[in-house]
Wavefront OBJ file of the C-alpha trace (Angstrom):
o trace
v -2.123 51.430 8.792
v -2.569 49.003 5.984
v 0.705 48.852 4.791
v 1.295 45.240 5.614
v -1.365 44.242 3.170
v 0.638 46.556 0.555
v -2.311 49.361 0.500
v -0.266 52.126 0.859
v -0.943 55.830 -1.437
v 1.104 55.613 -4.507
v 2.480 59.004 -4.431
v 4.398 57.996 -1.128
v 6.235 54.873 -2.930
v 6.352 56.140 -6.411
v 5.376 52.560 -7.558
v 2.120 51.754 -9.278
v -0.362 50.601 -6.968
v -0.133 46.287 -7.048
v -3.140 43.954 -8.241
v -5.336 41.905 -5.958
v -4.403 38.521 -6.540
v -2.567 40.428 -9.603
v 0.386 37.791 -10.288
v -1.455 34.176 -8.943
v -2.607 31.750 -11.393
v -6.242 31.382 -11.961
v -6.265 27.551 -10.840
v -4.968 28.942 -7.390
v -7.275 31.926 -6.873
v -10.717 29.299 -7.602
v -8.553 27.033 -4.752
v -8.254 29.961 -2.290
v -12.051 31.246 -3.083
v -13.501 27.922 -2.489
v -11.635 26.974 0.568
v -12.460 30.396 2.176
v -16.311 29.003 1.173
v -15.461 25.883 3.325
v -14.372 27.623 5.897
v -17.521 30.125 5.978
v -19.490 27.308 6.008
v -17.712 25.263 8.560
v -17.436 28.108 11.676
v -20.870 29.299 10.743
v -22.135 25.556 10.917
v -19.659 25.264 14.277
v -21.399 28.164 16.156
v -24.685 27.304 14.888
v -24.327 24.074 16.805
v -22.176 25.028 19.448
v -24.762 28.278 20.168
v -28.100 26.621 22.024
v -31.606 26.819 20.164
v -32.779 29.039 22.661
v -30.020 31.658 22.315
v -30.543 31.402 18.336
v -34.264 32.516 18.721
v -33.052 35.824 18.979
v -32.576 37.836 16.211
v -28.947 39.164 17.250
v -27.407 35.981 18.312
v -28.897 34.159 15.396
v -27.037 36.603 12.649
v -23.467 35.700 14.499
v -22.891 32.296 13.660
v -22.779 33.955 9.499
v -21.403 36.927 10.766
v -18.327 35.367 12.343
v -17.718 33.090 9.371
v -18.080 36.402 6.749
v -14.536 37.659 8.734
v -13.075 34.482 8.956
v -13.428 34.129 5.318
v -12.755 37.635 4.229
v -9.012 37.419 6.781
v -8.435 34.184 5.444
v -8.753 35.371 1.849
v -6.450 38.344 2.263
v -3.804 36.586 4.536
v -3.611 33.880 1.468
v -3.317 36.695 -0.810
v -0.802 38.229 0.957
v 1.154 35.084 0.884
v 0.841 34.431 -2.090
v 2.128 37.864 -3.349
v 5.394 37.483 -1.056
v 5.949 34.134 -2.634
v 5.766 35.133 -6.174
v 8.213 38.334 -5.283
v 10.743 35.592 -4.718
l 1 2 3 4 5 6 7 8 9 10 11 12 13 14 15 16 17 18 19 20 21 22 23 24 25 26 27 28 29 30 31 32 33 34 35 36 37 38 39 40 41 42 43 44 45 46 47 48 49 50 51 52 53 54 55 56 57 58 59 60 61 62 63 64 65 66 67 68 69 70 71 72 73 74 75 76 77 78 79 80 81 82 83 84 85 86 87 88 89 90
């Protein structure tokens, strides 16, 4: 199901299971990690003022705003790393 991320069980491929960001300079990985730290910040500060003050009074709608930004963050980071890892194949 994951295979497009390269998570796949090693006894299928008979290849040793690859490194997360295992082949990616360090300068690069601090660039990717801080930008997906912008871009938490910036959709959670977007919903929190696109979402009324009303609506954030309540403890559900008020966790969304972080919530949403967490996953953009966490797809952005793997995307990037997935990237990155076809690049450095070629």
């Amino acid at each position: 199901m994951l295979s497009w991320l390269g998570i796949t069980n090693a006894d299928e491929t008979n290849q040793t299971e690859r490194q997360f960001f295992g082949n990616v300079k360090k300068k690069t990985r601090i660039i990717i990690l801080l930008t997906a730290l912008l871009a938490l910040y910036g959709v959670k500060s977007l919903l929190t003022y696109l979402i009324p003050d009303s609506y954030l009074a309540d403890p559900i709608v008020a966790v969304l705003p972080g919530t949403v930004g967490v996953l953009v963050s966490v797809v952005y980071v793997l995307v990037a790393e997935r990237l990155l890892q076809d690049n450095a194949k070629r």
